[in-house]
C-alpha positions in Angstrom: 0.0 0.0 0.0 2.6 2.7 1.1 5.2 1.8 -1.7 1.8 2.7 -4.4 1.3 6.3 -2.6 5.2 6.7 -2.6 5.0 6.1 -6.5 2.1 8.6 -7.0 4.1 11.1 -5.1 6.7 11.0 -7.3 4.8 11.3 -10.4 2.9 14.3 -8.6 6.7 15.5 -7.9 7.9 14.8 -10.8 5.0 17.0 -12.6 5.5 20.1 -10.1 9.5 19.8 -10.8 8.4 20.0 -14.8 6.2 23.1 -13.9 8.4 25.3 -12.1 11.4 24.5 -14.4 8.7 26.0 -17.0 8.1 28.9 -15.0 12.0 29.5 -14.7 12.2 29.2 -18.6 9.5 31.6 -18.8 10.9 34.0 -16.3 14.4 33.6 -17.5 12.7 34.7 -21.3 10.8 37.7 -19.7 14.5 39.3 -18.3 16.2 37.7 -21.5 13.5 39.5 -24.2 12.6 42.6 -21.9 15.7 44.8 -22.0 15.9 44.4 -26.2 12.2 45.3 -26.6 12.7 47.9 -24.0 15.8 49.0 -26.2 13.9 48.6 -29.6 11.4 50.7 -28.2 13.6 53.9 -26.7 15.7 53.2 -30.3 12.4 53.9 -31.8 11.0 57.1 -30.1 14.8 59.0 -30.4 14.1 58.0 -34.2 10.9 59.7 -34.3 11.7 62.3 -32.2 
């Protein structure tokens, strides 16, 4: 009985490890993208200006 629950736990583990490695990814893309756009964008409007 116990070794079952100790097998769901890791898949549950296992699935929360998957979705904060996602979240890093995404959070690592956010400061990765942010600065260019933020660039692109000041680029743009001393252009225009």
């Amino acid at each position: 009985r116990w070794e079952v629950r100790d097998r769901g736990n890791e898949k549950h583990r296992a699935k929360d490890r998957r979705r904060d490695r996602q979240k890093e990814e995404r959070v690592a893309l956010l400061t990765d993208v942010l600065p260019a756009v933020l660039a692109l964008r000041l680029r743009q409007t001393d252009e225009d200006g």
